[in-house]
N, C-alpha and C positions, 0 to 999 in steps of 0.2 A: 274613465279608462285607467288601469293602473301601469303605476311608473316606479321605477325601480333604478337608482344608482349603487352601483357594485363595486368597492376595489376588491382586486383578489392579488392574495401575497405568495408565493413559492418559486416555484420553476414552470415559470408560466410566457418566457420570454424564449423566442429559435424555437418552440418544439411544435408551433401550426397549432396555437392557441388561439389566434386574433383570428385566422380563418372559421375554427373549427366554431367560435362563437358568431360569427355571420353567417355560416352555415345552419346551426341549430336557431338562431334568431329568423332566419328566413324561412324556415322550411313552418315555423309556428307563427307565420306572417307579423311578425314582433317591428317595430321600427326604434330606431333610437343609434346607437355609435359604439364602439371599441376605439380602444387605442392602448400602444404602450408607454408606460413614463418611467422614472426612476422606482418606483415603489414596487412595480408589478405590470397588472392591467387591471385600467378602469374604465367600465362604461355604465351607459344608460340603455335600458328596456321598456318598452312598452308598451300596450294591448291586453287583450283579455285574456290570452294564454301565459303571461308572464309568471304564476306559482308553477306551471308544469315546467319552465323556461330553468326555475330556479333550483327544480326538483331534480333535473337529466344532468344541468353543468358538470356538477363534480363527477357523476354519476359516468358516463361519456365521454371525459376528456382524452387529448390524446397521450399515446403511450409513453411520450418521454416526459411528458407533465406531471409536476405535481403540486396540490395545492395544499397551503398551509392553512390560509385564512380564507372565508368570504366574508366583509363585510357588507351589508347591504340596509339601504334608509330611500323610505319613501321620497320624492322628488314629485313636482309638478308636471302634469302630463303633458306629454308631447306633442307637437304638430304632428299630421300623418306624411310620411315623406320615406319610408321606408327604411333600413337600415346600412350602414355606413362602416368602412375600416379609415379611421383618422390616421394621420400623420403624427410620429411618436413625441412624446411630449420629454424635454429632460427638467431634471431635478436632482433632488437628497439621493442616494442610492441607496434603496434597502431588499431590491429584487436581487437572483441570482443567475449567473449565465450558467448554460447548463454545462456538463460534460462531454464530452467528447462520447460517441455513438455510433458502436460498430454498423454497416451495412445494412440497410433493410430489405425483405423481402421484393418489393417492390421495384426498388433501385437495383438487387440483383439480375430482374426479370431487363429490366431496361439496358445493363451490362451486358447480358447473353442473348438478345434479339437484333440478328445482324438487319433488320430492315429497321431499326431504331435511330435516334441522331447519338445517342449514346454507347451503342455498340463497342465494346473493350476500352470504354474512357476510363481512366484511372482516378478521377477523380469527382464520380458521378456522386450526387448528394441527394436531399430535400430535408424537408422537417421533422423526417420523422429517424435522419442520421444525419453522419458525417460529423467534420469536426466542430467546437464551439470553441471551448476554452482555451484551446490551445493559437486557435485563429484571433481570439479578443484583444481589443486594448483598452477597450472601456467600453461603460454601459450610457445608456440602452442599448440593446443588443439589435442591431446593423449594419448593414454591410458596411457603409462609410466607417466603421469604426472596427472592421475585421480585417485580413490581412487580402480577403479576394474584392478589397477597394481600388485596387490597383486594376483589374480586368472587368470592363466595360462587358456588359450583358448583350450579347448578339440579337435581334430584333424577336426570335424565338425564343429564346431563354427571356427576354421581357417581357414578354406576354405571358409567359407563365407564369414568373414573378408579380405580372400585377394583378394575375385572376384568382378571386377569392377561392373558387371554385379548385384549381388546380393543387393537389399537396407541396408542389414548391412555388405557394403563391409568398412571398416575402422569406423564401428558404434563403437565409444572408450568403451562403456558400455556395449556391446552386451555379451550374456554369458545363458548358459540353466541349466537344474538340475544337468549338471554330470560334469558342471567348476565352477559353479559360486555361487554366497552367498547361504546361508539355513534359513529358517523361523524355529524359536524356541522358544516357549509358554513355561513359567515360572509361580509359582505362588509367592504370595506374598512375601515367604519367601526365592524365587530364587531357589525355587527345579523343574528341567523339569516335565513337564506335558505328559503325554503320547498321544499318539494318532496323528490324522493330525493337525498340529497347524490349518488351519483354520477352521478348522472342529468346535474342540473344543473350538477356540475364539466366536465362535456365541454363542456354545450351554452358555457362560458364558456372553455375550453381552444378549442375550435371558433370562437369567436368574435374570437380573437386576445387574449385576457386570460390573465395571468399569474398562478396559482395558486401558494399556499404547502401542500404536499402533508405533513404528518405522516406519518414513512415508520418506519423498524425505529431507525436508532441519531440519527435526527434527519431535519429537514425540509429537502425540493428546493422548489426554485423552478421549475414546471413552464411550459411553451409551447408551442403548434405549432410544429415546427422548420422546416416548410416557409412561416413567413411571415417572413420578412426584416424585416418593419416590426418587429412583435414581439420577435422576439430584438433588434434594437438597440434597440427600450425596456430591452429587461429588462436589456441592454450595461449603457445610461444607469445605469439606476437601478441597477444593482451595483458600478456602478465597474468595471466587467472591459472595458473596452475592447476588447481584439484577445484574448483569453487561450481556448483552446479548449473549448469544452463539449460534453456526453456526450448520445447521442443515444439513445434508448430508443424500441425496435420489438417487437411481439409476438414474432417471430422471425428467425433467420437469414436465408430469405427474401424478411421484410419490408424487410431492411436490403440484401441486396442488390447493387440499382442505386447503393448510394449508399458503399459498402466492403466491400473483395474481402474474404470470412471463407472462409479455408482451413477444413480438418480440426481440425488443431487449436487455431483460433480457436473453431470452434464448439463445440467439446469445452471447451473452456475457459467458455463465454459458458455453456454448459448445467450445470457445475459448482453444487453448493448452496451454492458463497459468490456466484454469481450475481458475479464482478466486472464493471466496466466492461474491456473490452478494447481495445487500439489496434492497427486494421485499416486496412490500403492503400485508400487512395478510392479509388471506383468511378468509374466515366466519367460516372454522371449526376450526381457529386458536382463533377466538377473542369472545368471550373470553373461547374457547374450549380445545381444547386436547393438544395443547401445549403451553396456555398460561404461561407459567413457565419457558419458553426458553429468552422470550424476553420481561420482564413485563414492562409492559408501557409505550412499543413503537408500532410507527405504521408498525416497518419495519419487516421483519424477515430476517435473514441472511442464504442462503442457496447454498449449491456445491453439485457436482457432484462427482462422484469418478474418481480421477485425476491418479492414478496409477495403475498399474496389483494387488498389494495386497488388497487396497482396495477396488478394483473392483471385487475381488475374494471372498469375504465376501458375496456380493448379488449374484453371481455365485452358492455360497454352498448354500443360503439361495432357489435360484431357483431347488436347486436340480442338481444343477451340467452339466444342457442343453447342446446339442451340437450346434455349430453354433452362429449366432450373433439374431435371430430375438428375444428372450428372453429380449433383451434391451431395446424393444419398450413397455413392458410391464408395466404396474405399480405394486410394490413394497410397501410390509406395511413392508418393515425394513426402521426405520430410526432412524439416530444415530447422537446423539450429536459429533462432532468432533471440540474441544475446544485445544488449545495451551497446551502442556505440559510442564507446567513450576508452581512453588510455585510462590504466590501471586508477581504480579510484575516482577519477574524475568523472563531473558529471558530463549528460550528455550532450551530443554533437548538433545542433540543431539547424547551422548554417551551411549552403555550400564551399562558401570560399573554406570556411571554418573546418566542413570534413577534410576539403583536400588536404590540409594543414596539418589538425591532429591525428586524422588516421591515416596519415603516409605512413608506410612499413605493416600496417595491417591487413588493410584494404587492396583488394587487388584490380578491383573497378568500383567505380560512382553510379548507382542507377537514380541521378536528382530530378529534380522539377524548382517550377519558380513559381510555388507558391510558400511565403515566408511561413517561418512556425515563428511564432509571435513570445508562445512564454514553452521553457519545454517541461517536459513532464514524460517521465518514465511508465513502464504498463503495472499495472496491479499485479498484486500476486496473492492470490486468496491460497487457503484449504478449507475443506467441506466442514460447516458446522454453522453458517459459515463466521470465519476470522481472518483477517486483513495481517499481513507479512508486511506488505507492504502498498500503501495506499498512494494511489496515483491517477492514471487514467482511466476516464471511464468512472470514478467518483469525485475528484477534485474539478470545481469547486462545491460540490453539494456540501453546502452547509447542516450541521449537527446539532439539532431544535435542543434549547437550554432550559431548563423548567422554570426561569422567569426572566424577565427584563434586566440590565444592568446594563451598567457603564462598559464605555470603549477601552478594552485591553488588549494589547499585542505580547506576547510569549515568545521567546524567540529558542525556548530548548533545549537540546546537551548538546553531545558532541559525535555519536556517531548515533546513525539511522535520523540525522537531523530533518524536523518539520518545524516552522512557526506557526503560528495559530490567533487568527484575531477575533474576538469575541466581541458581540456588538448586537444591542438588541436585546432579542430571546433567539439567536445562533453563535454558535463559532464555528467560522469557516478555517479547516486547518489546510494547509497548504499540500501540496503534492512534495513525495520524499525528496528530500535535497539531497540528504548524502553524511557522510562522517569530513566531517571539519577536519580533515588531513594534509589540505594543499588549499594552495593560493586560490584555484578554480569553483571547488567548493564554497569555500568561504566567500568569494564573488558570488555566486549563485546565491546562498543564503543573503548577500548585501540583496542582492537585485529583487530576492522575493518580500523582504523586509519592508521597499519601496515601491511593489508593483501591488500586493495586497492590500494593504492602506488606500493608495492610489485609486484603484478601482473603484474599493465599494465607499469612496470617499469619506472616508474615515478618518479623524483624530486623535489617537491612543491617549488616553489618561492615567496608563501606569506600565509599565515596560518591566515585564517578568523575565527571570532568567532562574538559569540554574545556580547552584551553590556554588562551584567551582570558579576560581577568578580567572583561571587560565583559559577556560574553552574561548575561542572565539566567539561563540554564541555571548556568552558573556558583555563582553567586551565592545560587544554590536549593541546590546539592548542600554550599558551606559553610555555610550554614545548621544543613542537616541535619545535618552532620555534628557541627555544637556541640550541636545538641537530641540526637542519638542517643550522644555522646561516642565518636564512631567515628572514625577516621583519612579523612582526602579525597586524594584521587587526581588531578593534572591528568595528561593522555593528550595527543600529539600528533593532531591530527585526521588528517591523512596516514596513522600509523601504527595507528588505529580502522580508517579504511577499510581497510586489508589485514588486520587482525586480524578484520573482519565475517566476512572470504571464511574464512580461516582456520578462526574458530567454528564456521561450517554444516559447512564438510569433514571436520570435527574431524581437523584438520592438526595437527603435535603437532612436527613437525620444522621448520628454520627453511626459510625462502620466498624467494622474490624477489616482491618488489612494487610494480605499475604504479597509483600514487593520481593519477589524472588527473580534476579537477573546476575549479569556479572560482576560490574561493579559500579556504585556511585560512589557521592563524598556524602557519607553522613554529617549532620549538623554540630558533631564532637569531634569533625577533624579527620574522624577513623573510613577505613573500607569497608562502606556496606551493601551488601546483596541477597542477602534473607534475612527478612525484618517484618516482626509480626508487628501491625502498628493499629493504634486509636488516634482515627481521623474524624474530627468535628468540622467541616468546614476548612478557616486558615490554622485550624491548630491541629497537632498533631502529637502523639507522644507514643512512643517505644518503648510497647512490652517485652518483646524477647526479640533475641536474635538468634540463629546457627551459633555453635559452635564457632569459634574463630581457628581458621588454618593460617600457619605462615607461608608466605609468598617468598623462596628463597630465590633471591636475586633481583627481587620486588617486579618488574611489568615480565622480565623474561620470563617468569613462571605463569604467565598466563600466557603464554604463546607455546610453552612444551609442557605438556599434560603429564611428564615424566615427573619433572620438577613437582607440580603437584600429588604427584603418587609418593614420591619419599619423604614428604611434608607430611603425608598423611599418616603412613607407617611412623614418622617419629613423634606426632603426635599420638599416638596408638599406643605410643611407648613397647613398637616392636622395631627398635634399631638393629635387634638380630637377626631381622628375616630382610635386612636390607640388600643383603651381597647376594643373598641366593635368587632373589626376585632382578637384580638388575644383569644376572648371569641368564638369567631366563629370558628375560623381555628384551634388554636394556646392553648389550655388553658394550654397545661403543660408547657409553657414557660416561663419567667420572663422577663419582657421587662424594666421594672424599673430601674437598674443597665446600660441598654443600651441605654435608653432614657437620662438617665442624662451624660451619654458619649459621644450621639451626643448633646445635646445640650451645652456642655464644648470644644466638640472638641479633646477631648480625647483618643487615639488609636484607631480613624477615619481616615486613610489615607483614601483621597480621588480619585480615578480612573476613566479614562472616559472609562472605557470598555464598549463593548456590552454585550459580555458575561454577566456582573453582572449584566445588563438591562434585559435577560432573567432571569435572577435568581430571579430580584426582582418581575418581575412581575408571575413569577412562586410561588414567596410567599405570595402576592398579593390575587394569586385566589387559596391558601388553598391545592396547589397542593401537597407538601412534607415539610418536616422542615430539614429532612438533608438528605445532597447528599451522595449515598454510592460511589459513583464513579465519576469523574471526569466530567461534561459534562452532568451529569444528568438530571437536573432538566431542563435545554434548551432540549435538547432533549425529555423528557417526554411535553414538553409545546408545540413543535412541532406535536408531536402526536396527540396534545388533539385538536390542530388547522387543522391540515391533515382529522381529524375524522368528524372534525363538517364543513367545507367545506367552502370556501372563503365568505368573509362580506365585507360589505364598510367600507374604513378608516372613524374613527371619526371627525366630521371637528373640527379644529383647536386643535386637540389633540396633537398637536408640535408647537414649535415657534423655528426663525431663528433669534438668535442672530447679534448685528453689531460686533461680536469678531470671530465670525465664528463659534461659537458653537449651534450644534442642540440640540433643549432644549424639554425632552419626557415627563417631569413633567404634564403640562394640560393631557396626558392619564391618568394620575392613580388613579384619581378620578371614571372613567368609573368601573376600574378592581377588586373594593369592592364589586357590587351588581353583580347579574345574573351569569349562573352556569358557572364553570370553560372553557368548551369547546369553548364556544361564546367567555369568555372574553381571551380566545388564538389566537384563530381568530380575532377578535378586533385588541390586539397586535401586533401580525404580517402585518396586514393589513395599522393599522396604522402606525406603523416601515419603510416599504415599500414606502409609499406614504410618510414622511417626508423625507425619505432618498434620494428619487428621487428628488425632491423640493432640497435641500441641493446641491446633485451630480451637479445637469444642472444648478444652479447658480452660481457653483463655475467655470464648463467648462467655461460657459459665460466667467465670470471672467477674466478667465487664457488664453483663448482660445484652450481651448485644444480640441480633439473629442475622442482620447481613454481614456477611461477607467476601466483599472484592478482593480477589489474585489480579497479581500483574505484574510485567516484567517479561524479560525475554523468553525467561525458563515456562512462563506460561504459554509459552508458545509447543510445548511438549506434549504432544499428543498422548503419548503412551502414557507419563506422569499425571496431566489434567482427567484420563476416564477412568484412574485408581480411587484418585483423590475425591473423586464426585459423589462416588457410593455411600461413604462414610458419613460424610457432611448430612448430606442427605438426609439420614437415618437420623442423624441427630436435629433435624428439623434447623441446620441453615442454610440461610436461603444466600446463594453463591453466584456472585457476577460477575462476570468476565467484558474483556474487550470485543466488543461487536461494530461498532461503526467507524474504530480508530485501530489501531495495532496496536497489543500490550507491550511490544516494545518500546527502546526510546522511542519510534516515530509518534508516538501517543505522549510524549513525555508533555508536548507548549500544550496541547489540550488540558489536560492536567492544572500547566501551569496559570493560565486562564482564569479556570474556573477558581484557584485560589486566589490570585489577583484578587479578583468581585469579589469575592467573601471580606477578606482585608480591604478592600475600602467600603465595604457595606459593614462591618465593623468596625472600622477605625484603627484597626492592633495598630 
């Protein structure tokens, strides 16, 4: 009789794996065991069906599964006794918990069947959704060691749990109204509210009041998106000014008139990480009914409802239907759902904790008592697709490394902060922390610093950080490294960014690399953010740069794109079109104090970023004078290029220095006359076409044919489908950020993979 022992390595733990294998081992009268340990799952098969056994596994797994490895070695056969689900074994930790899983089919049908024990439970699950990650505290992955340890399984809900047969047979989350948490509606002043909480949450989401919604990895700040008055309360009280917020509709559909969702937007929006996605406004968006969500961009950012509670809110608003066909319908509820958290800060994830820092926001609590263990903010994808921001719904799925090495922890920059531990043949990067701005952040990164490690029982053997001595990131990874007595690593931030794209491609040969963002510290000291680079691994060296602009007033010139506009004209060496252009754009400005700064040289640090190349020509064409958020004025210029639809580059609007620098000076002459949308388009167009020119002269050069972009600016839609054509044509081959953000949040990824290279070389 053949026998067969299997470990299997992935995402193979919470998703009704151990079922789905006594299931397929029964039904091919197979005897032998499962079970889970630290590794994965490993069991033994055996009988005469066991090569068809081996053939279906991977083949039939279920839908939140995924398998990395089977290994499988013949064993001694078995007594005949049938087959078995063991009790979990612990050990080493090298399996992963999965991510958090919008809503399934099924568990919806059990939601909306009032003759069910689950009928409008808020926090119905099984294996094949609900929460993981955010419920964990460690593996192996069970409920003793999840946050629903605390709620005793009712005598049905155990019976489910313990029948193989059943989809919530070992669902660690599983639980109905009469074991498991309760929904309880608060108002401002933390006095219970009467009635059904979801009831009563609409009729006050209806009413124009701002809800504090306890969700999967922390709490939104909910509103009617269609009341203008409202969302700028909710503006006020967050402190977010002008900064975009995420729109939630029961469906594609519902959304619309308000942002075009291709194919595979919807595909995406329908995904069980449920992210937020960013989609071309619709005609009743621009400049209509909810221009006030997302002013002056082309995008708008929209989800689904990813949970039973949230999902229960359009349920009441339907009247409460029975069955699922209700979902096909369009929906005029739609609700801003925006991060709950004060300005900057990460998010809210306690109740005591919301009442506390969203007093003055919040105008009711709809909580529950089940903890969120670690928090984690929602995804923000766009179609192609690329990660904004990586969070919910992917964190923790680890990012396969194209070989084995040593345990490294990363710990990042300073704003769109992620750490990242590398171990194995993965690095698991962490969910977006946030920008190092405040005491709370920087706690939060302490906490992930300790809880990552932790888990997947890890040891670091070298503690990577950014150049910079200042970030707090920094300053945490030498820390650690005197507690754990491990060596630390500074990493060029430029040279992280192309070492990201690197790590997902498991590129292994040296690159050429485009790190185009706002600003890092170059390894001379200087500000760098367009840097054409040769990356081998830990080494790295700079062919060219942008152009250097001066920064007059040095950081306040990255927050007013003005400032960056009369840098640019003075570097233009057109100081005479300075009075008439700020008579135009600019009158309540004073440029006189600024003018006699650059031309002294005076608290002008000079920068080759991109980034300040959109800013300045964002000042250029009259666009804004100050940035209220981070990334602004580039992205409003993107907009305004997206709107008015591709142009020809200017000819000779760039020249190619012999120092290796691309010099954008000849455009900015163009970006004084004619109305702002052209001369976005203009820019972009021309940007693209010098950069392409720039890229294939240097491959030449170097001889290289890959080419990784990365950096914020890669985040530019309109810029990255110029730049693609050209490349192209010149036969190279161009990689971008796919399973991380080319942002900084991609930045410890990055940092990782060079760690390994430097201690697998020794530099």
């Amino acid at each position: 009789m053949l026998a067969r022992s299997l470990r299997i390595r992935g995402l193979v733990q919470g998703v009704g794996f151990r079922p789905y294998v006594w299931r397929l081992a029964r039904e091919l009268g197979l005897d032998g065991w499962v079970r889970n340990d630290g590794a994965g799952v490993s069991l033994v098969v055996a009988g005469p069906r066991v090569d068809e056994f081996l053939a279906r596994l991977p083949r039939e797994a279920p839908p939140l599964a995924r398998i990395d490895a089977i290994d499988a070695e013949a064993v001694a056969a078995l007594p005949a006794g049938g087959f078995a689900i063991l009790e979990s074994l612990s050990g080493a930790v090298s399996s992963a918990i999965g991510p958090d899983a919008a809503i399934c089919p099924d568990c919806i049908a059990d939601l909306c069947d009032p003759a069910g024990r689950r009928w409008r439970y808020a926090f119905t699950t099984c294996t094949h959704c609900g929460p993981r990650y955010t419920v964990s505290r460690g593996l192996p992955y069970d409920r003793a060691r999840t946050s629903l340890a605390a709620f005793a399984l009712c005598p049905p809900c155990a019976a489910e749990y313990a029948d193989p047969a059943d989809r919530r047979f070992h669902a660690e989350t599983t639980c109905c109204p009469d074991c498991g948490p309760q929904l309880r509606l608060f108002d401002a002043a933390g006095r219970p509210l009467p009635g059904d909480p979801l009831a009563a949450t609409l009729a006050l989401l209806r009413a124009g009041r701002i809800v504090a919604i306890k969700g999967l990895g922390g709490f939104h700040l909910a509103c009617d998106a269609r009341n203008a008055a409202t969302v700028a309360e909710l503006r006020l009280r967050k402190q977010r000014e002008a900064k975009p917020l995420a729109v939630m509709g029961l469906n594609p559909a519902s959304l619309a008139a308000y942002a075009r969702i291709d194919e595979e937007s919807a595909a995406l929006l329908r995904l069980p990480a449920a992210p937020i996605v960013l989609c071309p406004k619709g005609e009743a968006e621009l400049p209509g009914e909810l221009s006030h969500i997302a002013p002056g961009l082309a995008w708008l950012g929209v989800m689904l409802p990813a949970t039973p509670l949230h999902l229960l809110l359009w349920h009441e608003a339907a009247g409460r239907p029975v069955g699922s066909a209700w979902l096909g319908q369009t929906s005029d509820l739609l609700l801003v759902m925006t991060s709950a958290n004060p300005h900057g800060e990460p998010l809210v994830i306690g109740n005591d904790e919301a009442r506390e820092r969203l007093a003055g926001i919040a105008d009711a609590y709809l909580l529950h008592d089940r903890d969120i263990v670690v928090r984690c903010d929602d995804s923000v994808l766009h179609a192609g697709p690329g990660f904004i921001r990586r969070a919910r719904g992917y964190v923790p799925l680890p990012i396969p490394l194209a070989g084995d090495g040593p345990c490294v922890l990363a710990l990042g920059g300073f704003l769109k902060n992620t750490l990242c531990l590398a171990q194995g043949n993965a690095a698991w990067l962490s969910q977006h922390i946030g920008s190092l701005d405040n005491a709370a952040a920087i706690g939060f990164l302490e906490e992930m610093a300790a809880h990552l490690p932790t888990i997947l029982q890890a040891r670091p053997q070298l503690l990577v950080h950014d150049l910079h001595p200042d970030y707090p990131s920094t300053q945490l990874a030498l820390r650690l490294a005197e507690a754990l007595g491990a060596p630390a690593l500074a990493v060029g931030h430029h040279h992280a960014h192309i070492a990201a794209v690197a790590a997902e491609h498991c590129i292994e040969t040296p690159l050429l690399g485009l790190a185009i963002d706002g600003v890092g510290l170059g390894p001379d000291g200087g500000l760098w953010g367009g840097e054409l680079l040769r990356v081998d691994g830990a080494d790295c060296r700079r062919l060219g740069h942008l152009r250097p602009l001066p920064l007059p007033g040095g950081d306040h010139a990255a927050r007013e794109p003005w400032r960056m506009g009369l840098a640019a004209l003075h570097v233009a060496g057109l100081d005479d079109r300075i009075e008439g252009w700020r008579r135009r754009h600019y009158p309540q400005c004073e440029t006189g104090p600024l003018q006699t700064m650059l031309a002294r040289g005076l608290y002008c640090p000079p920068t080759s970023s991109l980034g300040r190349w959109f800013d300045a020509a964002a000042g250029l064409l009259g666009c804004r004078a100050v940035a209220q958020y981070e990334g602004q004025a580039a992205m409003e210029l993107e907009g305004l290029a997206a709107g008015h639809g591709p142009v020809a580059p200017l000819a000779g609007g760039w020249r190619l220095g012999d120092d290796g620098a691309l010099d954008l000076t000849p455009l900015i002459p163009a970006l004084l006359d004619g109305p702002p949308g052209y001369g976005a388009a203009l820019f972009h167009a021309t940007l693209a076409a010098g950069l392409a020119e720039w890229l294939i002269a240097a491959a030449r050069r170097e001889r290289l044919e890959t080419l990784a972009v990365a950096g914020g600016c890669a985040l530019n839609a309109v810029l990255m489908r110029a730049l693609r054509d050209p490349l192209d044509a010149a036969g190279l081959r161009l990689r971008q950020a796919c399973l991380a953000p080319p942002n900084d949040g991609g930045l410890a990824l990055g940092q990782a993979w060079i760690g390994r290279r430097h201690l697998h070389t020794g530099a």
